[in-house]
VEXVEXBA-630777 format. One record per residue (C-alpha): residue number from 1; residue in three letters; x, y, z. Coordinates in Angstrom, 1 decimal. Each point is the difference from the previous one (the first is absolute). Last residue first. Example, Ala and Ser with C-alpha at 12.3 -4.5 7.8 and 13.67 -1.06 7.14 Angstrom:
[2, SER, [13.7, -1.1, 7.1]]
[1, ALA, [-1.4, -3.4, 0.7]]
//
This chain:
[266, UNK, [-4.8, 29.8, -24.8]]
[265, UNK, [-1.9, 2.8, 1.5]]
[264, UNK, [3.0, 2.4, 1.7]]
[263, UNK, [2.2, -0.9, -3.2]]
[262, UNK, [-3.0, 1.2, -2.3]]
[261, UNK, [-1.0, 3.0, 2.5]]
[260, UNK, [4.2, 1.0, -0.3]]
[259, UNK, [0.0, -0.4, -4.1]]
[258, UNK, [-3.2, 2.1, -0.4]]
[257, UNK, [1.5, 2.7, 2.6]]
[256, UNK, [3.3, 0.5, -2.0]]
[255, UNK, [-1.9, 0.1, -3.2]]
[254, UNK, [-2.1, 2.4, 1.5]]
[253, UNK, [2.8, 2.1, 1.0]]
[252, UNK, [1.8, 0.0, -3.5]]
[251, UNK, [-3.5, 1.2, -2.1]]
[250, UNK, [-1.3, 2.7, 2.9]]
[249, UNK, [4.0, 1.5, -0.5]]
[248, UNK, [-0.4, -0.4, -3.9]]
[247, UNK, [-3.5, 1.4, -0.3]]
[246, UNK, [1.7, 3.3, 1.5]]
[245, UNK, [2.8, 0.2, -2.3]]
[244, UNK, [-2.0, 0.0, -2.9]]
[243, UNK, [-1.6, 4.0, 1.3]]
[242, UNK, [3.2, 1.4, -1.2]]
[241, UNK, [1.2, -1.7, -3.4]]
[240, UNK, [-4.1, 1.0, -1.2]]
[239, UNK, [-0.3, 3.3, 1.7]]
[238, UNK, [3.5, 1.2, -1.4]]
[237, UNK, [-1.3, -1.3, -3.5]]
[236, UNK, [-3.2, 1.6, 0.2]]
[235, UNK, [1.8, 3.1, 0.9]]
[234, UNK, [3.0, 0.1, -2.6]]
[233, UNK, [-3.3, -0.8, -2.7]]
[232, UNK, [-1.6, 2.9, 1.1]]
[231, UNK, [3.3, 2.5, -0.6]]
[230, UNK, [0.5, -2.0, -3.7]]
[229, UNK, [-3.3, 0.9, -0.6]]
[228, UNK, [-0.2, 3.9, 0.2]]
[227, UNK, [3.4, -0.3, -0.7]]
[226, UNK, [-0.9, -1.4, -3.5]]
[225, UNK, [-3.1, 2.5, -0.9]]
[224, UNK, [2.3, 2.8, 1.2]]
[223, UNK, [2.4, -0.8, -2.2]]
[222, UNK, [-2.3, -1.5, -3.2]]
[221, UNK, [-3.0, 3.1, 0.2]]
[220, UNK, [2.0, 2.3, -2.7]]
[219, UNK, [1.0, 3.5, 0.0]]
[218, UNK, [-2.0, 2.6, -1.6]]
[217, UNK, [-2.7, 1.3, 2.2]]
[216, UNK, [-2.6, 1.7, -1.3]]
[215, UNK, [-1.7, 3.5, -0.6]]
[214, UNK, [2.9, 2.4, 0.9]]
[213, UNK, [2.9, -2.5, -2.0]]
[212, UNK, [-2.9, 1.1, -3.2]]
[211, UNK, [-1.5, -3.1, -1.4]]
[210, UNK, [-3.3, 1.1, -0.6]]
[209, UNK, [-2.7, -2.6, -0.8]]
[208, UNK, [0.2, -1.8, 3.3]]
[207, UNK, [-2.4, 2.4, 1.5]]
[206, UNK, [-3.0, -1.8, -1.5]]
[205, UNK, [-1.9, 0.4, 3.3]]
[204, UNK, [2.2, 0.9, 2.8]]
[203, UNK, [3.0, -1.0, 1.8]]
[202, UNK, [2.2, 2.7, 1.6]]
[201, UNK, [3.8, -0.5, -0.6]]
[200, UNK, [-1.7, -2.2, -2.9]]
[199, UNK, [1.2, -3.7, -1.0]]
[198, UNK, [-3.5, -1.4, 1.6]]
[197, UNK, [-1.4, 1.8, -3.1]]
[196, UNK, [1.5, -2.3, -2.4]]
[195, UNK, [2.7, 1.1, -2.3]]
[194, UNK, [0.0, 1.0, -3.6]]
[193, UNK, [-3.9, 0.6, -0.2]]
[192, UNK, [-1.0, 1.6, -3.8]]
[191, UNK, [1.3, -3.3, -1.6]]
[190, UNK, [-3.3, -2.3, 1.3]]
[189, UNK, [0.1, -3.7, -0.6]]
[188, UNK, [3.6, 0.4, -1.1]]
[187, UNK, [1.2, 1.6, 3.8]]
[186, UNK, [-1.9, -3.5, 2.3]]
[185, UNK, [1.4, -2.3, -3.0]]
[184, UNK, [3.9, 1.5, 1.6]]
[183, UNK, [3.0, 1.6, -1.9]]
[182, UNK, [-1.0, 3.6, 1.0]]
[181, UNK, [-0.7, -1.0, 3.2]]
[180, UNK, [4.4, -0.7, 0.6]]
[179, UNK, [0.0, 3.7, -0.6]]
[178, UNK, [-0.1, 0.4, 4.4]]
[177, UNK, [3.4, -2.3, 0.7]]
[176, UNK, [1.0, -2.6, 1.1]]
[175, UNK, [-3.7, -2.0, 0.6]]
[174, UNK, [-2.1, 3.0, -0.6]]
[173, UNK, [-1.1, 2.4, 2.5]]
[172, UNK, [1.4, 1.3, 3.0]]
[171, UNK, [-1.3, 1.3, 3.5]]
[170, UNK, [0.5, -3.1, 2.0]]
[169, UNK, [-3.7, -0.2, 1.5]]
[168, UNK, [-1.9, 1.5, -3.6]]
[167, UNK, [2.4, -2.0, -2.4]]
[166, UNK, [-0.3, -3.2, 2.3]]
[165, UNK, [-4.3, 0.7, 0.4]]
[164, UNK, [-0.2, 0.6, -3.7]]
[163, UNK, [1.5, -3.4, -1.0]]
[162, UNK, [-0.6, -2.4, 2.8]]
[161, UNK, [-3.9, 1.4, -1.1]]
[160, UNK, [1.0, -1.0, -3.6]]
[159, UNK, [1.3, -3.4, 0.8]]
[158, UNK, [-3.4, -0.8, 2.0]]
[157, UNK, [-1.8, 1.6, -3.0]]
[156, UNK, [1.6, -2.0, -2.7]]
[155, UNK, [-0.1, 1.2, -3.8]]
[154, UNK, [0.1, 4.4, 1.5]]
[153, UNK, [3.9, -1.2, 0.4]]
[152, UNK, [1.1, -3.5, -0.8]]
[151, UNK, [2.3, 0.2, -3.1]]
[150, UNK, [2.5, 2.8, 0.9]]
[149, UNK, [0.1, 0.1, 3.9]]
[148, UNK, [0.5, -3.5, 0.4]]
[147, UNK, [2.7, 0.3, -3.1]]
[146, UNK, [1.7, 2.8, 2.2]]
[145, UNK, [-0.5, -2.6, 2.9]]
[144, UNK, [1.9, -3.0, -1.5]]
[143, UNK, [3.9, 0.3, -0.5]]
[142, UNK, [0.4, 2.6, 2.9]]
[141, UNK, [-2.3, -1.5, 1.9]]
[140, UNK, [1.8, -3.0, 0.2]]
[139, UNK, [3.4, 1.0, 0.2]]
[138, UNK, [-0.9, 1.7, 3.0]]
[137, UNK, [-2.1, -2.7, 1.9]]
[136, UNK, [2.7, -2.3, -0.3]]
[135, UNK, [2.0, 1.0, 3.3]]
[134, UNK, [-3.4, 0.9, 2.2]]
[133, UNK, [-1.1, -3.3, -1.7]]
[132, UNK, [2.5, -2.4, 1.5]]
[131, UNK, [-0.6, 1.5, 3.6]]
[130, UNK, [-3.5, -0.1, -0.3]]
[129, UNK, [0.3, -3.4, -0.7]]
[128, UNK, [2.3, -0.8, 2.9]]
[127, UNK, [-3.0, 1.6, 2.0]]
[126, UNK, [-2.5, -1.9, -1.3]]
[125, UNK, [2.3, -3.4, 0.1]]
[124, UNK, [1.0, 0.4, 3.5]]
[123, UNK, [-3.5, 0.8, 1.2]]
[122, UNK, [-1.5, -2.7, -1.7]]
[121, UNK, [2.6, -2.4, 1.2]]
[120, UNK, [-0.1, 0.9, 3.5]]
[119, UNK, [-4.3, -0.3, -0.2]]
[118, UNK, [1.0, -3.7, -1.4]]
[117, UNK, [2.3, -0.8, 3.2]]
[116, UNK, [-2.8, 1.3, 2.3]]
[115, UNK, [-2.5, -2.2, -1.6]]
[114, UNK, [2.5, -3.0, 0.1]]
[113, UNK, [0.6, 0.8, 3.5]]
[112, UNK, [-4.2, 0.2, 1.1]]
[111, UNK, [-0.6, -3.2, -1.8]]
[110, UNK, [2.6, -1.8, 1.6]]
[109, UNK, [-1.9, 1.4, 3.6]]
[108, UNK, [-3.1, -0.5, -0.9]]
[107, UNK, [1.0, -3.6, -0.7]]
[106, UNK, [2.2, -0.3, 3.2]]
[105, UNK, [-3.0, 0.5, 2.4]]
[104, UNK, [0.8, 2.2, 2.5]]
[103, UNK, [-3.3, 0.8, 0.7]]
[102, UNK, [0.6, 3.4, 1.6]]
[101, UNK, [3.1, 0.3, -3.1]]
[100, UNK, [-1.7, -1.2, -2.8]]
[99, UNK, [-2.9, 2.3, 0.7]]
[98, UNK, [2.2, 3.0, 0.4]]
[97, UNK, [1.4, -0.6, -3.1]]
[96, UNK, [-2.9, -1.2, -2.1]]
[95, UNK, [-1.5, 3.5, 1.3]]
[94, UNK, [3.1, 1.8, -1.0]]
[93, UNK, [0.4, -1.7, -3.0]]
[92, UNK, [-3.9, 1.4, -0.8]]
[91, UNK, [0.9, 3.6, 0.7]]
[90, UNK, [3.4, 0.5, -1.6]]
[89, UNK, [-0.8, -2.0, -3.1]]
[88, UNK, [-1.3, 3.4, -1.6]]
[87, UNK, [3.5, 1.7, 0.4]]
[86, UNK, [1.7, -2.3, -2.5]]
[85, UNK, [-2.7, -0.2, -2.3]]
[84, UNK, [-0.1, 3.9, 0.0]]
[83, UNK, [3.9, 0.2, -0.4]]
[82, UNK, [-0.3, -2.3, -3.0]]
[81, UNK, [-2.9, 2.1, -1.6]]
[80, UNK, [2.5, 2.6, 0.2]]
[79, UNK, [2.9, -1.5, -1.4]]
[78, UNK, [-2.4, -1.1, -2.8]]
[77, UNK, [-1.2, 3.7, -0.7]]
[76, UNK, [3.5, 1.0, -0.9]]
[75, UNK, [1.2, -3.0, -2.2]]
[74, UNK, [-3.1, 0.3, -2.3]]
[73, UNK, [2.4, 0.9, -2.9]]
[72, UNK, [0.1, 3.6, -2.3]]
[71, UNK, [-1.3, 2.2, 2.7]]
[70, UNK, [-2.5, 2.6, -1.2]]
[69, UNK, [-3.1, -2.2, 1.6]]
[68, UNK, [1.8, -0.2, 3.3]]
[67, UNK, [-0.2, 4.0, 0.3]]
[66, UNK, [-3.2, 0.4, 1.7]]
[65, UNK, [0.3, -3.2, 2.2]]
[64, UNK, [2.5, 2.2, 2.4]]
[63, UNK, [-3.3, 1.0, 2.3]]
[62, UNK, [-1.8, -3.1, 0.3]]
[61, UNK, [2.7, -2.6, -0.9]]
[60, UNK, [2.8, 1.0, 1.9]]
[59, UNK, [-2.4, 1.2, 2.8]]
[58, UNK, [-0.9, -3.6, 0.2]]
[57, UNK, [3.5, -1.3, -0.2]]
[56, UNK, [1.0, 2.2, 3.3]]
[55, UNK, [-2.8, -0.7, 2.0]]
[54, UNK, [0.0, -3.6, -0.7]]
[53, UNK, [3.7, -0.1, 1.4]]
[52, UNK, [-0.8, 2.3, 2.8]]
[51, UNK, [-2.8, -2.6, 1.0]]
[50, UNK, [2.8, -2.9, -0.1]]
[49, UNK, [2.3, 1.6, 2.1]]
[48, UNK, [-3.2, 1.2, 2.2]]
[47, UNK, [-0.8, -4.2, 0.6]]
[46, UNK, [3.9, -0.9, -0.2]]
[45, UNK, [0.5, 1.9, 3.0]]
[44, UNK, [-2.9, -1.2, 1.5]]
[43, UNK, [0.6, -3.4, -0.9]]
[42, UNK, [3.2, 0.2, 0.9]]
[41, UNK, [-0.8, 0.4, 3.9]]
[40, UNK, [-1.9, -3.0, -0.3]]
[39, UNK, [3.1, -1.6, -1.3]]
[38, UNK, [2.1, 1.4, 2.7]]
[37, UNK, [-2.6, -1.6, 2.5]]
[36, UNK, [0.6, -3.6, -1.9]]
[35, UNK, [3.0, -0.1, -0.2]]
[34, UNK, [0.1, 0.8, 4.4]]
[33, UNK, [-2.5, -2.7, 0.3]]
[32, UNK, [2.0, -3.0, -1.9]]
[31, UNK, [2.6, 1.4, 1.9]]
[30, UNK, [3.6, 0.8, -1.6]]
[29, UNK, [3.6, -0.7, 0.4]]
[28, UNK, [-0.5, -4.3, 0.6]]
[27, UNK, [-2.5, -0.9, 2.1]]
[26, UNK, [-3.2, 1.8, 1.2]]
[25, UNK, [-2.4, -2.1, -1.3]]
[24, UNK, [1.4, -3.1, 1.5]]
[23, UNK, [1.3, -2.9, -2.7]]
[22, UNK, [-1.6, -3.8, 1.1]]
[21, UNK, [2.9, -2.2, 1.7]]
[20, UNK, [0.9, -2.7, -2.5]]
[19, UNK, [-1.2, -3.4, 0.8]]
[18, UNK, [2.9, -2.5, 0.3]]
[17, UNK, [1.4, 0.7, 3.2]]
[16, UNK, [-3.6, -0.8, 1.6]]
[15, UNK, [0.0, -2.9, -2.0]]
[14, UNK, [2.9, -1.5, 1.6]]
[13, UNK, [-0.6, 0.8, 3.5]]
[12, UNK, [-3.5, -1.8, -0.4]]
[11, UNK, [2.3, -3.2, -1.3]]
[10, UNK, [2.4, 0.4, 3.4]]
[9, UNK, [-3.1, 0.2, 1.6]]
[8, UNK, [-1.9, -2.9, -1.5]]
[7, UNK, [3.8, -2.1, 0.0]]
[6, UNK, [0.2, 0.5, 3.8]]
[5, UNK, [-3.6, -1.0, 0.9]]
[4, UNK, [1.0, -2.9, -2.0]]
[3, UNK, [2.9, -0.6, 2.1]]
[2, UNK, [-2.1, 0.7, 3.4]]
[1, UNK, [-2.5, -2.6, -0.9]]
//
């Protein structure tokens, strides 16, 4: 009896050895509760990060939109509607993150890193974009918006609103220069108007048909047309590189907290 109550204990001893302790919450350099405060704590960051973002695309397109019809490639308008995207996931991966982490359930929480990994990459590529374009832009318009101006005008009302409201708001008219009218469909259909009215120091009906420096300007639209973007485009890129570090720092700690909950649970 007391040899086999020997070999039950020794054996007990054995498989206590064997089974691996189960990992504390608390080990290693962070809690499972302290990752999971500074990720509540990003939420909110990332929350107005995200609403700043939106802010910033939508007045893009609202109040910049004017001008996207006398740009040569829909580059422009895309880095905006990238920003928007970007900023509009701020709200519901901030709910998936805040449910992931009271439940922690590591589904949510995958969900919620890939999420913040994808907003990173929108942000990065809008404002690398904009970076790419405020160096292209240039050539661009210079190659393309004197035809813009040429062809299109009083054929396409969007492009002729862009039109009138740049010569009126930068105080120029023509693309380099004020005679480029007289080569335009708009000047043929009616010979008597050489430049249209939005050309004039003071704009009024049929004003256009006196050419006089007193009457018009004469310098072309093109340099102030292409700082006027270029300037836009340094924001939207500064926004873009800017606000992608945030979803980065929410993208590193919750991997960090997924891999500590699965070593806690397993």
């Amino acid at each position: 009896m007391a040899e086999e109550k020997k070999k039950d204990a020794s054996a007990l001893l054995a498989k206590k050895k064997k089974v691996k302790p189960r990992k504390s919450r608390d080990a290693d350099c962070c809690s499972v509760n302290f990752l999971k405060c500074v990720l509540h704590i990003f939420n909110v960051v990332f929350l107005f990060a995200g609403a700043g973002v939106l802010g910033v695309g939508a007045w893009t397109v609202t109040y910049r939109h004017r001008y996207v019809s006398l740009l040569p490639t829909p580059t422009y308008p895309a880095i905006a509607y990238l920003l928007i995207i970007a900023g509009a996931m701020g709200v519901p991966l901030c709910a998936l993150g805040c449910c992931g982490l009271k439940t922690e359930n590591r589904t949510s929480l995958l969900c919620y890193t890939y999420f913040l990994l994808i907003t990173f990459l929108l942000e990065v590529g809008a404002g690398g974009l904009a970076y790419y374009y405020e160096v292209a832009v240039e050539d661009e318009l210079r190659a393309e918006l004197n035809n813009t101006f040429l062809s299109n005008y009083a054929l396409d009302t969007t492009v002729t609103n862009a039109v009138d409201k740049m010569q009126t708001e930068f105080k120029c008219c023509g693309a380099v220069r004020y005679s480029d009218w007289r080569h335009s469909p708009w000047h043929e259909h009616d010979p008597r108007l050489l430049v249209p009215d939005s050309c004039c120091k003071t704009p009024s009906n049929r004003c256009g048909a006196r050419d006089h420096p007193s009457n018009i300007y004469y310098h072309g639209c093109i340099r102030q047309f292409t700082n006027h973007i270029r300037d836009h485009l340094i924001i939207l890129a500064a926004v873009g590189v800017g606000m992608a570090v945030i979803p980065i720092f929410g993208f590193l700690f919750s991997c960090v907290l997924y891999v500590k909950i699965k070593h806690v649970i397993d």
